[in-house]
N, C-alpha and C positions, 0 to 999 in steps of 0.2 A: 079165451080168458082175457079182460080187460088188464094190460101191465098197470103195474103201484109205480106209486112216483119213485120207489126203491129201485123197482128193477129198470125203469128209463135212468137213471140215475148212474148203476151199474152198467150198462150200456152203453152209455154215454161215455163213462170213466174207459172201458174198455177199448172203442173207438178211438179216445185219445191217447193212450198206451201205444198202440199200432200203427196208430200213423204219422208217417214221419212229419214233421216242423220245419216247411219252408220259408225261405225271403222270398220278399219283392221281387225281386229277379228268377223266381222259380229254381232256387238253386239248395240244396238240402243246409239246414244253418245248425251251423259249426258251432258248438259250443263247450268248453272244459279243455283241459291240458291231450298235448299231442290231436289235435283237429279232433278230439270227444269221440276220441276212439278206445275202442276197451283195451288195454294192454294185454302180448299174449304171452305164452308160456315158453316154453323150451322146444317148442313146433312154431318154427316161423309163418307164420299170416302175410298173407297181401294187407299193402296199409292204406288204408281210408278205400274199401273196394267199393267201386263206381264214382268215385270222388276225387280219389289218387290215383288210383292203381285202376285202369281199364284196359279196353280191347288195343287200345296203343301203346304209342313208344312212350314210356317213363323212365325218365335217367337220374342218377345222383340224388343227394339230399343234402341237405344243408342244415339244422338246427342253428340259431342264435344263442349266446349264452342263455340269453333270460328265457328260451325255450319258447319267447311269443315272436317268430317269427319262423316259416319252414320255405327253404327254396328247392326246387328240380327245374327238370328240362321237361319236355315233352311235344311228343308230334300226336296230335288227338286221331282217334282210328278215324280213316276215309282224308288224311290230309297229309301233304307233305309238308309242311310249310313249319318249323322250332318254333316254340313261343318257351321263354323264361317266366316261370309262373313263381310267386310269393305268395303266401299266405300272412297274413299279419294278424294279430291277435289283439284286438281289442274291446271294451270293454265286455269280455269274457266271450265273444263274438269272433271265428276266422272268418277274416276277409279277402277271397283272392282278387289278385291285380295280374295281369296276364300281360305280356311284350311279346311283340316277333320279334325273330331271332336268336340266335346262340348264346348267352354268354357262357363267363367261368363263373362255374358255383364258387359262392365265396367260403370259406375257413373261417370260422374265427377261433384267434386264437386263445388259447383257457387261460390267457394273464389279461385279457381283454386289454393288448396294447396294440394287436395286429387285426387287419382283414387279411387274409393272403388271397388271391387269385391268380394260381398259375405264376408267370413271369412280373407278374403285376401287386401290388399293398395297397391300403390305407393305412393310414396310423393315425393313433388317439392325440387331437392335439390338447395345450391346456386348458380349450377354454370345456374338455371335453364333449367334443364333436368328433366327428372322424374327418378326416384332410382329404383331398380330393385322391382321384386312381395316379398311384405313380410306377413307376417301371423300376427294376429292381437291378436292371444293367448290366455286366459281364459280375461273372461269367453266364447267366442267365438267359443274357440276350440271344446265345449261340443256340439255347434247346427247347423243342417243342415239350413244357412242361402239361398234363393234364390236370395233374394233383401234388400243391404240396400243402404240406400240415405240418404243425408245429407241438411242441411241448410246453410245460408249465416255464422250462427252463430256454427257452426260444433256441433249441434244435430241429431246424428245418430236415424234413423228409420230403423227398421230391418224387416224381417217373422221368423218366428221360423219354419220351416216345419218338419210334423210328419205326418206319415202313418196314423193317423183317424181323421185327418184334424183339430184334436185339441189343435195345436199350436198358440200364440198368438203372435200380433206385439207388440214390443220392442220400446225402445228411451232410449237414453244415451246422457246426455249433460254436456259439456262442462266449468269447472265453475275455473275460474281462475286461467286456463291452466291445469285442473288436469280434465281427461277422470272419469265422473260419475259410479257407476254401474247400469249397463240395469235395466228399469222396466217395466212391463206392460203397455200397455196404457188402458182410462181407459174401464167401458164394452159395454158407448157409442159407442164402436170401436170394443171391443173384446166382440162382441159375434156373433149371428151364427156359424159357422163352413167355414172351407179351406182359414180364412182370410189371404192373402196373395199379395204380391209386392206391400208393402205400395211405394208411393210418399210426402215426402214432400217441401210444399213449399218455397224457398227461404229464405220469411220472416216470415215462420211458421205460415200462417195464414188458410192454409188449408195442411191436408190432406188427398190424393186419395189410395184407396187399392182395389183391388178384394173381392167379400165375398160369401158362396151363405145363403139366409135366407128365412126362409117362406113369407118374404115380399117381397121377387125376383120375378122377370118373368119364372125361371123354374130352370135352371144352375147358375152358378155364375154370380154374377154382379157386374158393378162396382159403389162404394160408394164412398162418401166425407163427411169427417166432418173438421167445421168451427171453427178455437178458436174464444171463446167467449172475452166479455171485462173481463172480470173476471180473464182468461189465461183459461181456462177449455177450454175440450174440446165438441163440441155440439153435439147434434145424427146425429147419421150416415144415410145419405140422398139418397139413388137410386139415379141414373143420370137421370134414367128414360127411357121411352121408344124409344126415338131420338137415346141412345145408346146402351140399354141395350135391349135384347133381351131373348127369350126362350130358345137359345141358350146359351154356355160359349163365356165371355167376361172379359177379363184379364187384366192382365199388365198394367195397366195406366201411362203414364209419360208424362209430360209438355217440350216441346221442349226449351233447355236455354234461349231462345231470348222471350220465354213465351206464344207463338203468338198458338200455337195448340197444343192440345192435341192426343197421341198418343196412340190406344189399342187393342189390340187383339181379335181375334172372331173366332168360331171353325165353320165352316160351312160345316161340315159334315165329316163320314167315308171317307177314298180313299177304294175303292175295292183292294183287295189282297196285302193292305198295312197294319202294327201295327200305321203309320199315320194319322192321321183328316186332314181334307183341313183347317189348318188355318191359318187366311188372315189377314195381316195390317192395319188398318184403321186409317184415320187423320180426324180431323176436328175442326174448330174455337174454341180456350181456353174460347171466352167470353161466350161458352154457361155454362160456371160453374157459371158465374155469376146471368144468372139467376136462379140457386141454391140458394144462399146467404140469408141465415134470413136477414129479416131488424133488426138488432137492433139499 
């Protein structure tokens, strides 16, 4: 049977449904909020898979305020070799820009006055630019920081990291413009071992770290704790099995806009690589909430 210009038509339209839309560069093109990926539910997703999240090392994530910017680390499968990857957002287009080498994912902070990276800042000057990378000095200068994050109200949360994984998270606030000295937090928070890439939140009402403990599922996992009405802080709660696994599970961060939570998972050796496959994962903020003591 001869096709109608209908069914070439429908065909046509079909074909272009299916096939994905690449650049110049042969690279799949990115378009809409969070690299035009579907948001998921209360079942964490690899994020942007074959684009983010592949057979290599993927670490960290970064959101900018305005949410058109996204950074990680990553060792691409079959390579040793860090590259620092950005994504930039423009005109309604991600663009990535790839670096060798390591660096610190940067923070920004939710009063958009800070970048933090680790031992290191930017700050907003007035002609509203960011100032170049400065050093943050003693007591800072003394510890191998991984992650620190900040609050609305510019209370520093830090990692202390040490080689027997017995370093503890930090906070430093803020108190009538004069920077507090670090203290511990309290052992609700610091105990087990390797606790590390604290999150806090905005309004300081939670926060997220890695930790691994006899109450884990096997590796590290990720925990939350709640402030209470008192201002203390409550016990440290497993996310649980929806994210946590037997496997290592890392890095936690809350996307600015607050809407998902963002975390790492080692999903195995790469053969004749010093590499793990580890993989990005997102998914719905509100399942913290079912976390939440009632009080």
């Amino acid at each position: 049977m001869k096709p109608t210009l209908f069914s070439l038509a429908f065909i046509a339209s079909v074909l272009l449904i299916s096939t994905p839309v690449y650049s110049d560069e042969g690279k799949p093109l990115l378009k809409g909020p969070y690299l035009g990926q579907t948001p998921p539910g209360l079942t964490p997703q690899p994020f942007a898979p074959g684009i983010i999240t592949t057979k290599g090392w993927e670490v960290g994530s970064a959101f900018s305020l305005d949410m058109n910017s996204f950074y990680f680390l990553r060792a691409p499968y079959g390579s040793e070799q860090i590259e620092s990857v950005v994504y930039q957002r423009k005109n309604n287009r991600w663009i990535e820009t790839a670096t060798q080498g390591r660096t610190r994912l940067p923070f920004f902070a939710p009063n958009n006055k800070t970048i933090l990276m680790g031992k290191q800042y930017k700050e907003r000057v007035k002609t509203g630019e960011w100032s170049q990378v400065k050093d943050f000095g003693a007591p800072y200068d003394k510890t191998f920081i991984m992650r620190m994050t900040a609050s609305l109200n510019e209370t520093y949360v830090y990692d202390e990291a040490t080689r027997d994984g017995n370093g503890v998270l930090r906070y430093s606030e803020l108190k009538n413009g004069v920077r507090q000295v670090p203290q511990p937090l309290p052992k609700t928070i610091n105990s087990g071992k390797w606790n590390a890439h604290p999150f806090i939140a905005p309004d300081e009402s939670y926060i997220l770290w890695d930790s691994e403990r006899d109450s884990g599922f096997g590796d590290n996992d990720i925990y939350i704790s709640f402030r209470q009405n008192d201002g203390s802080w409550g016990d440290a709660i497993n996310l649980g099995s929806t994210i946590n696994t037997a496997a290592q599970e890392g890095s936690p961060t809350i996307t600015p806009d607050g809407k998902y939570l963002f975390f790492t998972r080692n999903m195995g050796k790469i053969e004749s690589s010093k590499f793990s496959n580890v993989d990005l994962f997102w998914v719905d903020a509100r399942i913290l909430e079912t976390l939440r003591p009632k009080l």
